[in-house]
LONUTI-997941 format. One record per residue: residue in one letter; x, y, z of N, C-alpha, C in turn. Coordinates in steps of 0.02 Angstrom, whole numbers, plus 50000, padded with zeros to 5 digits. Example, Ala and Ser with C-alpha at 12.3 -4.5 7.8 and 13.67 -1.06 7.14 Angstrom:
<recs>
A506604971650390506154977550390506604983550390 S506424988850354506844994750357506455000250394 
</recs>
This chain:
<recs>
X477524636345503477994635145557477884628145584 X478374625045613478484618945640477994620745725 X477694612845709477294610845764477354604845805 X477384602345865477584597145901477004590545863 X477074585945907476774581445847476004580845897 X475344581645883474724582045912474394588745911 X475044594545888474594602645892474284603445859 X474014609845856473724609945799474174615745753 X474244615145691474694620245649474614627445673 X474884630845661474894638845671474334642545618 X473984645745638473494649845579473744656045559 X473984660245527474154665645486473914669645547 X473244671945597473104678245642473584673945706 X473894669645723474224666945781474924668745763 X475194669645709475794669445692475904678245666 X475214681945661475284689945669475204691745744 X474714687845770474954690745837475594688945877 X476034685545867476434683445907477024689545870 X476924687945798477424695145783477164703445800 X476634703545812476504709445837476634711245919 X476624706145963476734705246036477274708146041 X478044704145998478664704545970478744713345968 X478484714345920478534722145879478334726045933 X477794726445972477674729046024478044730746077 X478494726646108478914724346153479644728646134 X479764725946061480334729846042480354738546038 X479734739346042479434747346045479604748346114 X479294745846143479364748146206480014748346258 X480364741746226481014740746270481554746546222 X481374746946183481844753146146481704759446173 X480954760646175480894767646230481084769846292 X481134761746330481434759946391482174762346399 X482314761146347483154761146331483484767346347 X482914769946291483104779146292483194781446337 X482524779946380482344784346451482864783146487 X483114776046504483714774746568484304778046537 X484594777746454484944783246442485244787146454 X484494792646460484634799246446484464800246538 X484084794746560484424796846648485034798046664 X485404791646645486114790546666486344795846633 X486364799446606486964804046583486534808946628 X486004811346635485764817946667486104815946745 X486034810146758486514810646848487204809246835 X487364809746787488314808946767488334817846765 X487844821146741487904829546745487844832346825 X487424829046851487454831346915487814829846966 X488134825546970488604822047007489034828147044 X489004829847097488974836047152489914836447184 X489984839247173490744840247239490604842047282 X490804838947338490684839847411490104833647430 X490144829747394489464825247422490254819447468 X489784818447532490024814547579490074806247546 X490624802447581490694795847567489954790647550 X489434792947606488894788747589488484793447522 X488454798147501487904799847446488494797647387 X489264796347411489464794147331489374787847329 X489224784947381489134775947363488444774247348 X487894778647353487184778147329487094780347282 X487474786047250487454784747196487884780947147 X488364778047155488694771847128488114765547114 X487884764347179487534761647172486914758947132 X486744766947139485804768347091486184767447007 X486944771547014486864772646920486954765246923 X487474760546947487464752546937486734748746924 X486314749846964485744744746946485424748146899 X485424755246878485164757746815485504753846761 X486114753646768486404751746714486124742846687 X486044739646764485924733346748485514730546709 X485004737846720484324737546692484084737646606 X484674743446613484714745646526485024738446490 X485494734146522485924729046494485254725146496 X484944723346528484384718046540483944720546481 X483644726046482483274728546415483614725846359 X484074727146329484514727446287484654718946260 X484524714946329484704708546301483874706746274 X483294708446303482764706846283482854708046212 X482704716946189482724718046134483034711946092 X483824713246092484074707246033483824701346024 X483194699046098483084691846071482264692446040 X482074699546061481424698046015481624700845932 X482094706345911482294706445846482594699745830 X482724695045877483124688745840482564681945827 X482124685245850481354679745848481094682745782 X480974690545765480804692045717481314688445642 X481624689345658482214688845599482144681945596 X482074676245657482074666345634481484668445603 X480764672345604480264672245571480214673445502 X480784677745495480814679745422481164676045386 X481874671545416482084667345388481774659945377 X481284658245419480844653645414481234646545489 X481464650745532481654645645546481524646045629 X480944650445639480384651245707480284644545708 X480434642445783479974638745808480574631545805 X481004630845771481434625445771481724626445816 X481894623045867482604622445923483384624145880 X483554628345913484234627845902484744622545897 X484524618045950484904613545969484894605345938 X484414603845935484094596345931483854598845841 X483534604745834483064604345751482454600945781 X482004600245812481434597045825480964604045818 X480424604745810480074606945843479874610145908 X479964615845928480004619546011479384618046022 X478624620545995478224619446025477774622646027 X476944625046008476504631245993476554634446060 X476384629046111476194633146154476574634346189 X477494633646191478004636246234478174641346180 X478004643646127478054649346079477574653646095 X476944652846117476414657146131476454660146194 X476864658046247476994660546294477684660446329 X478004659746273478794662946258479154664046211 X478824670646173478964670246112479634670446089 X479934671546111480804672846123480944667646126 X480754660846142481234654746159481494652146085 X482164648846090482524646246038482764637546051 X482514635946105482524629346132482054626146153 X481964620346111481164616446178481514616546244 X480984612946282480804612446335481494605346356 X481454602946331482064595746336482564599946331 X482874602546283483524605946260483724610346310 X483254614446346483094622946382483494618346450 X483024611846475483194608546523483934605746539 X484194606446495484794602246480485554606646498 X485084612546462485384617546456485414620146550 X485054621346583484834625346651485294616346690 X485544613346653485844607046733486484607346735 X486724612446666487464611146668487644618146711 
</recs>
């Protein structure tokens, strides 16, 4: 994998752990997934007649930020299967944008990123 210019290269156990962090994550935000799920439909079953104006707007409410939650999961997931997959295509660690080099250590502690740090910036002014 591509390295900024002064790093040091990636070693074969840095580049399993970062795909295992990945794989981990995707485990978990997929279990995540389920659970908010199979909530939301269990309070779409219970959903009561006779509940007053304020218990229908709390629950509007609660299933809404559940939902936000599951969408928020959901965007993680695709970007750590989409980190796995630049890994397999060989093309971890390149910027999307520029082709430079992103960076070991903005990869080691964001393994998900698809933009250096210049590009990311550029990106967050518009």
């Amino acid at each position: 994998m591509p390295v900024r210019e002064g790093e040091d290269r990636w070693t074969e156990e840095e580049v399993a752990e970062v795909r295992s962090a990945l794989g981990e994550e995707i485990t978990a935000l997929g279990e995540e997934i389920a659970a908010a799920a199979t909530q939301i439909a269990d309070g779409d079953a219970t959903d009561g007649a006779g509940d007053d104006q304020a218990d229908v707007g709390a629950k509007t409410y609660e299933r809404e930020h559940e939902m936000a939650l599951v969408n928020n999961a959901r965007d993680l997931l695709a970007q750590n299967e989409r980190a796995i997959e630049r890994m397999d295509a060989g093309t971890y660690g390149i910027c999307e944008s520029c082709g430079r080099p992103i960076g070991k250590g903005r990869l080691q502690a964001f393994p998900r990123a698809t933009l250096c740090v210049t590009c990311k910036q550029r990106e967050e002014r518009r």
